[in-house]
MISE-673073 format. One record per residue (C-alpha): chain; x, z, y. Coordinates in Angstrom, 1 decimal. Example, Ala and Ser with C-alpha at 12.3 -4.5 7.8 and 13.67 -1.06 7.14 Angstrom:
// MISE-673073
 unit     xx     zz     yy
    A   12.3    7.8   -4.5
    A   13.7    7.1   -1.1
//
This chain:
// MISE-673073
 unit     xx     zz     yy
    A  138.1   97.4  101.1
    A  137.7   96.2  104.7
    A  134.8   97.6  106.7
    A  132.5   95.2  107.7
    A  132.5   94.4  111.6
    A  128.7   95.7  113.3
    A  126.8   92.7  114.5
    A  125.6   92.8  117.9
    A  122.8   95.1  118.8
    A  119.5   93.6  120.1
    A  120.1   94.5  123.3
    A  123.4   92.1  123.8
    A  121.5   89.5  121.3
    A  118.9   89.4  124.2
    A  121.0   89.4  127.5
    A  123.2   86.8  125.5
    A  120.0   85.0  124.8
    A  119.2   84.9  129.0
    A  122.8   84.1  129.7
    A  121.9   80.6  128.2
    A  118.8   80.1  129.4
    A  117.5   79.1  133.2
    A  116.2   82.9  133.8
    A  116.9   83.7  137.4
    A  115.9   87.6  137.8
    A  117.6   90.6  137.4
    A  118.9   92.7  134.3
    A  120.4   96.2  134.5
    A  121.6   98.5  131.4
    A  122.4  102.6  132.0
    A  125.8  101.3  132.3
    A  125.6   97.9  133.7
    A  123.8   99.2  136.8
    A  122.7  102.4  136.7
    A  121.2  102.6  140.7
    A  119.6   99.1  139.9
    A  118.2  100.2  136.0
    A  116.9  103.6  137.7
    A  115.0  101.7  140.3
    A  113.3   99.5  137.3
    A  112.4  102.2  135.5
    A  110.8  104.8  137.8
    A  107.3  105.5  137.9
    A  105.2  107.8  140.3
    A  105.2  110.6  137.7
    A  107.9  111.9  135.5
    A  105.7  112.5  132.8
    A  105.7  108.6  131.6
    A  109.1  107.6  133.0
    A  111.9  107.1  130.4
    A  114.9  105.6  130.5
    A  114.8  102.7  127.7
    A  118.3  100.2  126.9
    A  117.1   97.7  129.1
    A  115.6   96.9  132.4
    A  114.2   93.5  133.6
    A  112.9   92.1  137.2
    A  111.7   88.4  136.5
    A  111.6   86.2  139.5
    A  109.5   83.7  138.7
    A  106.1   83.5  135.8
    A  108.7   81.5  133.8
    A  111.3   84.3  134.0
    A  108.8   86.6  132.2
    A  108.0   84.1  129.3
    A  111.3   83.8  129.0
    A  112.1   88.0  128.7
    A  109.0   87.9  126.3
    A  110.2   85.2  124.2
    A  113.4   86.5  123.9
    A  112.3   90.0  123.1
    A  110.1   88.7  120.7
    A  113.0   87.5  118.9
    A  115.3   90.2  118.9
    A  112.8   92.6  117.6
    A  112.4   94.9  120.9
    A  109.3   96.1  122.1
    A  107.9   95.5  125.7
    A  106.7   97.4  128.6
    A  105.5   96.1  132.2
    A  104.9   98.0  135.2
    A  103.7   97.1  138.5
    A  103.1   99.9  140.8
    A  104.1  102.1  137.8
    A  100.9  104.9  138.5
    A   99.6  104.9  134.9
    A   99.6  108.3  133.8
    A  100.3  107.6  130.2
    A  103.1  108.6  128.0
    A  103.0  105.3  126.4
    A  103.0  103.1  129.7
    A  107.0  102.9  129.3
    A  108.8  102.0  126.5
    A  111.7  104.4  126.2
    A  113.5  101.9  123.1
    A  113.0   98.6  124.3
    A  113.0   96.4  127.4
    A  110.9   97.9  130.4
    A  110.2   94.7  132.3
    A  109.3   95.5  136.8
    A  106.8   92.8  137.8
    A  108.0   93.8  141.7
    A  109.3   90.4  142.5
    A  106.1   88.3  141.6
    A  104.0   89.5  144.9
    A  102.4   86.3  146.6
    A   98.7   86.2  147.7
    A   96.8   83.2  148.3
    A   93.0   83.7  150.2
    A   90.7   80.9  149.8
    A   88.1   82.3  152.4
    A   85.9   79.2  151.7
    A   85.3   80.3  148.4
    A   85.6   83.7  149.2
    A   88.7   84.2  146.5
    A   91.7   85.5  145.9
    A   95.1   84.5  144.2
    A   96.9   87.7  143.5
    A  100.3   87.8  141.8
    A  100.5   90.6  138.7
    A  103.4   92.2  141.0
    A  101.2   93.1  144.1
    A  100.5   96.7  145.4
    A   97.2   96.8  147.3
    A   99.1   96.8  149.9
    A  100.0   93.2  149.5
    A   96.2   92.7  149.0
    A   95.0   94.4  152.0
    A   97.6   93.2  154.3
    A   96.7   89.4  153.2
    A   92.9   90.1  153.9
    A   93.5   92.0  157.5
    A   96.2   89.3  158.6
    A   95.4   87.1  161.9
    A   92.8   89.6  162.9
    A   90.9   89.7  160.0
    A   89.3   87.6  157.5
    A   85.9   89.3  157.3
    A   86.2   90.3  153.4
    A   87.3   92.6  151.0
    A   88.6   93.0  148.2
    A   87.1   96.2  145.5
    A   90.4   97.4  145.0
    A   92.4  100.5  145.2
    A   91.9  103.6  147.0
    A   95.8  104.1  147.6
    A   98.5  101.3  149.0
    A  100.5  102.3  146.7
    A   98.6  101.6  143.3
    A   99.5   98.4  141.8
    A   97.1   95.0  141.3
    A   98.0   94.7  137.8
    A   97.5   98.5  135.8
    A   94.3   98.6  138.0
    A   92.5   95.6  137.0
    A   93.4   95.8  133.3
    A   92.9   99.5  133.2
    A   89.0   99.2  134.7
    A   89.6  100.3  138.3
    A   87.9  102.6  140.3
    A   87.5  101.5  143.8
    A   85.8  103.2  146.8
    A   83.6   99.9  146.8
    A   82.7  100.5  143.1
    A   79.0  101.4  144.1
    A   78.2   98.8  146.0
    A   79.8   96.0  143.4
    A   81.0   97.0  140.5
    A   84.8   97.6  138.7
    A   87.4   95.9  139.8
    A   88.1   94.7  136.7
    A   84.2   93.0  137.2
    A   86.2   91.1  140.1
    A   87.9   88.8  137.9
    A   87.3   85.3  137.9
    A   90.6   83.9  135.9
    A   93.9   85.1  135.3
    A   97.2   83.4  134.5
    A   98.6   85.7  130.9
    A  102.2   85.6  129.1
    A  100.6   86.4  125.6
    A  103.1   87.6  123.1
    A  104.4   85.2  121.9
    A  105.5   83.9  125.5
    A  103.3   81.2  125.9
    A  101.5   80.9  129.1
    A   97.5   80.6  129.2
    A   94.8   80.5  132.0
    A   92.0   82.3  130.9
    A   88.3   82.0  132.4
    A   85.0   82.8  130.9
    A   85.2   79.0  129.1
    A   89.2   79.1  128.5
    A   90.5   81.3  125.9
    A   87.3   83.4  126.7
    A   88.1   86.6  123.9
    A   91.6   87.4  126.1
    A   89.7   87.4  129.3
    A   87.2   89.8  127.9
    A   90.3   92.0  126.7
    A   92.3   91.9  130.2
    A   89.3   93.2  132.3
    A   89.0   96.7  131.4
    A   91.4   96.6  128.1
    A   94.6   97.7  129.6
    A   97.8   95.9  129.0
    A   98.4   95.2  125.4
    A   96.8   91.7  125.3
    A   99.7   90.2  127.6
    A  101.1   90.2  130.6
    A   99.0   89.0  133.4
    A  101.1   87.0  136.2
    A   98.3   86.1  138.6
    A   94.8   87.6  138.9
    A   91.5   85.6  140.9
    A   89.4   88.0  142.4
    A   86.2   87.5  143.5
    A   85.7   89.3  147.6
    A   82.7   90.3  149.8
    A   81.9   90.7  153.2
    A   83.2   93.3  154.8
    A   80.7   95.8  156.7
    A   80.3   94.8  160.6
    A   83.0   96.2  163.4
    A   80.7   99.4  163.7
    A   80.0   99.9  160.4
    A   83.3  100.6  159.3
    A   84.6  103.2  156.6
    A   85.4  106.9  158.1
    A   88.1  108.6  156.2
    A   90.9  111.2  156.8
    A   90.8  114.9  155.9
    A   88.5  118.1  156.7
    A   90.1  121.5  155.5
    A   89.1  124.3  154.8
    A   91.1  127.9  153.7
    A   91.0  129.1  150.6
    A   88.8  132.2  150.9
    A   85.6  129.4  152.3
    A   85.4  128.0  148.8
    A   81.9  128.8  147.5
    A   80.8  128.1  151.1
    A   82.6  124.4  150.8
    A   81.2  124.0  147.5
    A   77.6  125.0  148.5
    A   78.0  122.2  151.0
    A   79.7  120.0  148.4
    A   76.1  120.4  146.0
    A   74.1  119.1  149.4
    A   76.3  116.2  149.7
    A   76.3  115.7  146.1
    A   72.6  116.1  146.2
    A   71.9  113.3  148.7
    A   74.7  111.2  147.9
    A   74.0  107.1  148.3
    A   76.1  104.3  147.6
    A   77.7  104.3  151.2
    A   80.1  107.4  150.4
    A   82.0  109.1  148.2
    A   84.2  112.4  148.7
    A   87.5  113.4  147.0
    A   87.7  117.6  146.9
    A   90.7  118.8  146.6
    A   92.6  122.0  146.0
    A   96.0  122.3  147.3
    A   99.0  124.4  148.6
    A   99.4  123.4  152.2
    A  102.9  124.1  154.2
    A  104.5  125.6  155.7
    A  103.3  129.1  153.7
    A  101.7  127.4  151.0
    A   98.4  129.3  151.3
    A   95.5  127.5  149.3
    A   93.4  125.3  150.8
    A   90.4  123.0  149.8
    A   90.5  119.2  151.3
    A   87.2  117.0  151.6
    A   88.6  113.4  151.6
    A   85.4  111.5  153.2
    A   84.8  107.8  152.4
    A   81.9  106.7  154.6
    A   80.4  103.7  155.6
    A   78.0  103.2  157.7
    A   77.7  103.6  161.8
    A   78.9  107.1  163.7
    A   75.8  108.7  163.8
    A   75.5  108.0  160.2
    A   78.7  109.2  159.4
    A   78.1  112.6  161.4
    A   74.9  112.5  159.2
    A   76.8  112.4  155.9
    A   79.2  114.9  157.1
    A   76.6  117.7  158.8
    A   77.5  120.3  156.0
    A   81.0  120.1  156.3
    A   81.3  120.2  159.8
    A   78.9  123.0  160.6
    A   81.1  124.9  158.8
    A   83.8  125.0  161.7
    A   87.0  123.8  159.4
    A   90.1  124.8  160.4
    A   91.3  121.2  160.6
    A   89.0  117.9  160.8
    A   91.1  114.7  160.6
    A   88.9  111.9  160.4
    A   88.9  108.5  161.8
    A   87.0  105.2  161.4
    A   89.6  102.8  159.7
    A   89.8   99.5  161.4
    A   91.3   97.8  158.5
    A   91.8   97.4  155.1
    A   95.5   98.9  155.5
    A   94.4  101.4  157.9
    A   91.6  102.7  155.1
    A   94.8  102.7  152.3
    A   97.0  104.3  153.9
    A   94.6  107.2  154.8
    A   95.6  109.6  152.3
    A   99.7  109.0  153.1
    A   99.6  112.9  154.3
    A   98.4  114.4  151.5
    A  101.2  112.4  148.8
    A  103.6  113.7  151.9
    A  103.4  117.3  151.1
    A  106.7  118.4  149.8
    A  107.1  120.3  146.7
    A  107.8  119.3  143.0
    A  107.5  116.0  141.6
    A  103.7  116.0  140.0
    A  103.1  115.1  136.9
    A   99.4  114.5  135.7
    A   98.5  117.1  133.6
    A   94.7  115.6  132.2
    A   92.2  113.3  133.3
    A   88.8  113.8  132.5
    A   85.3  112.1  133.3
    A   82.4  114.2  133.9
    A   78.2  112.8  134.1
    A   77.6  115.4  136.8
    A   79.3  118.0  139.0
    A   79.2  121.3  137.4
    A   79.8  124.0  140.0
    A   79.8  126.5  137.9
    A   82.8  124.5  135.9
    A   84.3  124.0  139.5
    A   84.6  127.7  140.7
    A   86.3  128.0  136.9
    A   88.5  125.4  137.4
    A   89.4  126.8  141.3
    A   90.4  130.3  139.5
    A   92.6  128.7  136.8
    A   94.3  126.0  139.5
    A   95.0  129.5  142.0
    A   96.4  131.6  139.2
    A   98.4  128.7  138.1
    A   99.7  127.2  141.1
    A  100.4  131.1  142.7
    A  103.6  130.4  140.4
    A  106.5  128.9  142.9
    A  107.2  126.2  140.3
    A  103.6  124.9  140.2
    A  102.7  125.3  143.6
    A  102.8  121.6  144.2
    A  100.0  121.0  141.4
    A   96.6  120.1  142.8
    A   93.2  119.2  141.9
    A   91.0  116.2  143.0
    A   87.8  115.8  141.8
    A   86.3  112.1  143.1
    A   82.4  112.2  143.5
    A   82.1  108.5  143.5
    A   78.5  107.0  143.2
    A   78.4  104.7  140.5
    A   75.7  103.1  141.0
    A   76.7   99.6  139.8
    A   78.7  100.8  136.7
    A   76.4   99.0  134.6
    A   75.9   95.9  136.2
    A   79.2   93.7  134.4
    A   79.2   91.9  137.9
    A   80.5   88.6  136.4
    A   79.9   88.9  132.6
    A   81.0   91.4  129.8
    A   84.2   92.5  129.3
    A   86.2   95.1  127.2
    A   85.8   98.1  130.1
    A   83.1  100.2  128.1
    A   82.4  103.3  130.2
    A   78.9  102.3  132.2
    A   77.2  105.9  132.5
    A   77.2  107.4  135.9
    A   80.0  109.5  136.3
    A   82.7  110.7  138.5
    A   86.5  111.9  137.7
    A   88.2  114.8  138.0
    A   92.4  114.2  138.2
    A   94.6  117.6  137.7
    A   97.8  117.0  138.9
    A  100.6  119.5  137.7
    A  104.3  119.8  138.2
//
């Protein structure tokens, strides 16, 4: 009897499939490319990176209709990243075809209207750059907190932005989107057009399709000498109840013109612990001394802090803290609290010393963002499928 010959696998079904058609990105297998496929699949974390049979970086909106169509008919599942930050273990696929959304990264600002045409590829970087070129344009953008972070996880995924208080999610922000569904058709969908997938892309995450281009609605910006304070104030380890004690008076009189990020961390060179307040503050000087009065009377043994002249400036403000070497981290739990606890908080500082006092954790680190939410509730531009409307802030463990 003669052994039957083994078809091909889905994998060369689908790469024969592209070979025919007008796709004009990039492919890579492990062993086709394995610098180029690494590159496709690697995300800020190791905890949801995986390493799946094939890689994709479409070039155009067609070229991802096309990868989608042809998935679709060779039976793999489908992953997309942009600035590949998500935290879940699911974000990637590890059997299917892991498609990078890197190339797709135009911006178009229609000041008039006070819009913006975002490509499902952009960083906030690309955001923020576009809104600060040719000395400004005067608005922004309620977006992420870190260059880094990309357009497209944010906005389907909620997104938290320093400017949340003032006017809601950033998944609130959109006006119309441009969506391969999946079955690789393209749709623009608007509060009249398709109106059930526009509810599900703002605040659903990514499983309703893959969004190519985003319309944001922008704001003014605050005047030249209102502009946001940020940077760093540390503080050692041993001044922790007196940091928190000033954290509770901050808490206490918080308003919708700042927001803190506290942070526990292993600082080099001797990795000593250390508490960080990472200020967000708008508003004039003496307002921002104001704001920062318990802090600073403490006498920290650093105070980094600068106004940030532009959007870019602002993102870039926490580049020192993802600088410090150490480990890979690897989000450990994410959790959303309706108040501060302190009591919770000293807790927490205990486990995170006793923890990270172990040389192969001492890169993990804590931040707990004390965001005033004081517009969750508001569904600035209509309802949509992000659900969580209480006040509340979020605490992030990070863990190697």
């Amino acid at each position: 009897m003669t052994a039957s010959t083994p078809g091909p696998s889905p994998v060369e079904t689908l790469l024969a499939h592209l070979g025919q058609s007008s796709y004009a990105g990039t492919v890579a297998t492990p062993a086709s490319d394995p610098a180029l496929h690494s590159r496709l699949c690697s995300r800020w974390d190791t905890f949801s990176t995986t390493s799946p049979p094939l890689a994709a970086s479409p070039s155009t909106e067609a070229d991802v209709a096309l990868l989608v169509r042809a998935a679709r008919a060779t039976g793999l599942d489908v992953s997309v990243r942009c600035g590949g930050h998500s935290t879940q273990r699911g974000a990637a696929t590890a059997t299917g075809l892991a498609i990078h959304l890197g190339q797709l990264q135009a911006t178009a600002l229609d000041k008039r209207r006070r819009l913006m045409h975002v490509d499902g590829g952009c960083l906030w970087d690309d955001v923020y750059r576009a809104l600060d070129a040719d000395g400004g344009s005067g608005l922004l953008a309620v977006g992420g907190g870190v260059w880094m972070v990309g357009v497209g996880g944010f906005l389907t995924g909620g997104g938290y932005s320093f400017w949340s208080a003032k006017f809601g999610m950033g998944c609130d922000q959109v006006v119309a989107a441009r969506v391969v569904t999946g079955t690789g058709d393209v749709v623009v969908c608007d509060r009249d057009t398709h109106p059930e997938l526009f509810w599900a892309i703002r605040g659903g995450s990514s499983n309703f399709g893959i969004v190519t281009r985003f319309t944001l609605r922008l704001y003014d910006e605050p005047p030249p000498g209102e502009k946001p304070l940020v940077g760093a104030i540390g503080f050692p380890g041993h001044c922790f109840d007196e940091v928190m004690k000033a954290v509770e008076v901050f808490y206490s009189r918080q308003t919708d013109s700042e927001a803190i990020v506290v942070s526990f961390v292993r600082l080099p060179p001797d990795g000593k612990p250390a508490i960080m307040i990472m200020p967000w503050v708008t508003g004039t000087p003496s307002y921002h001394a104001t704001v920062l009065e318990p802090f600073t009377a403490l006498g920290p043994a650093f105070n980094n802090t600068w106004v940030a002249a532009t959007h870019s400036e602002f993102a870039h403000s926490a580049d020192e803290l993802f600088s410090i070497p150490g480990p890979t981290r690897r989000p450990g739990k994410g959790l959303q609290l309706r108040s501060l606890d302190f009591a919770w908080a000293a807790a927490l500082w205990r486990d995170w010393l006793s923890f990270s006092a172990d040389p192969r954790f001492a890169a993990a680190a804590v931040l707990i963002e004390t965001h005033h939410y004081a517009r969750l509730g508001d569904k600035v531009g209509g309802d949509n499928a992000w659900r969580n409307r209480n006040k509340h802030m979020y605490v992030r463990i990070n863990a190697t």
